[in-house]
C-alpha positions as CSV (number, residue, x, y, z in Angstrom):
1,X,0.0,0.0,0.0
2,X,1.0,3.5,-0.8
3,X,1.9,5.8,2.1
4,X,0.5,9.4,1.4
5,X,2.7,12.1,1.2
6,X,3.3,14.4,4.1
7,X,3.6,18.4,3.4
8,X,5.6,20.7,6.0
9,X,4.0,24.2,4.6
10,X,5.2,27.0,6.8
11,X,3.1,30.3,6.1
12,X,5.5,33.5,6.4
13,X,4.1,35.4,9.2
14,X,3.7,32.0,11.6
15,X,5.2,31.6,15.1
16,X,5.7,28.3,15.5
17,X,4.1,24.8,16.3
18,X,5.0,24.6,20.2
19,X,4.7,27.7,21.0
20,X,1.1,28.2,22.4
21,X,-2.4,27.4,22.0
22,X,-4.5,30.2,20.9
23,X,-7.5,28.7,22.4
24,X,-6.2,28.3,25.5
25,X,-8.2,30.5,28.3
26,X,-5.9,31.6,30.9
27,X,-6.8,34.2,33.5
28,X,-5.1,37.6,33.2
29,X,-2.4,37.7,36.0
30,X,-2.0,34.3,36.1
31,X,2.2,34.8,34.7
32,X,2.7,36.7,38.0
33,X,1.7,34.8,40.2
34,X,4.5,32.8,42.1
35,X,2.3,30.6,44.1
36,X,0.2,29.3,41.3
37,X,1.9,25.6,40.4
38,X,3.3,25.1,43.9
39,X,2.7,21.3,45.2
40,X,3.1,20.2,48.8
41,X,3.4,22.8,52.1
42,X,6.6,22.8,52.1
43,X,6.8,24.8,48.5
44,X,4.0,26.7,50.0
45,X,5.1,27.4,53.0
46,X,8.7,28.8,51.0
47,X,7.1,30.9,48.6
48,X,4.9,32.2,50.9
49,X,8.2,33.4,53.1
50,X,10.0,34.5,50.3
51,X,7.0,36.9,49.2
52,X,7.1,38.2,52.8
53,X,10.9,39.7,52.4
54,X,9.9,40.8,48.7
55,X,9.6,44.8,49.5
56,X,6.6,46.3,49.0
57,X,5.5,49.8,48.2
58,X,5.6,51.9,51.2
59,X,2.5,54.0,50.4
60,X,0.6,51.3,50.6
61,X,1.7,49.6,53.7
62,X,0.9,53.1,55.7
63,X,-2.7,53.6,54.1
64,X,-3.6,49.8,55.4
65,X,-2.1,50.3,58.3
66,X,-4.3,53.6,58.8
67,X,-7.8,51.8,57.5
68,X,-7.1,49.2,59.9
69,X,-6.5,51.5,62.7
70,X,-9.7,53.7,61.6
71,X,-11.7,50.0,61.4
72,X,-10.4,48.6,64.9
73,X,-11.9,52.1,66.2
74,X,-14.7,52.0,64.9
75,X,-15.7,48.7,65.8
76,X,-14.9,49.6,69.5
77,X,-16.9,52.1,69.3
78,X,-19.6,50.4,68.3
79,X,-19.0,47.4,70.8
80,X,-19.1,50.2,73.8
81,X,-15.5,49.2,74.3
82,X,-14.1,51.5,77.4
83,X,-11.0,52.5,76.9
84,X,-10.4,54.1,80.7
85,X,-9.3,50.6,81.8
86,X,-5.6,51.3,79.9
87,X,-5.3,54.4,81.3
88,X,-5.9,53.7,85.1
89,X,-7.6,56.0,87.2
């Protein structure tokens, strides 16, 4: 039996075969994620510590630290929490 005859046609603005699949749904952020792929705790565990010493942007550490403050007070507030009992009288 004859075997047919196999064509490699390459157009001229084509990327490749490997590359990727356009049809392929991935979720936008998904390259920058560094926990993504990680199996077991202790990859988990690592990644997540090595995140930790990663700095940060400054700015936004002090305006969570203030919303925090401002949302701790608040909800003391509304729990009637009295706060004479630190300050001794």
């Amino acid at each position: 039996m004859r075997k047919n005859r196999q064509f490699d046609y390459n157009p001229r603005y084509y990327e490749g075969k490997g590359k990727t699949n356009p049809y392929k749904i991935e979720p936008k952020f998904d390259q920058f994620r560094t926990t993504l792929n990680n199996r077991g705790l202790k990859n988990k565990i690592n990644t997540a510590l090595a995140d930790t010493k990663r700095a940060g942007d400054r700015n936004l550490k002090i305006r969570l630290a203030v919303v925090l403050a401002i949302l701790i007070l608040i909800a003391l507030y509304i729990l009637d929490f009295d706060l004479s009992i630190f300050f001794g009288s």
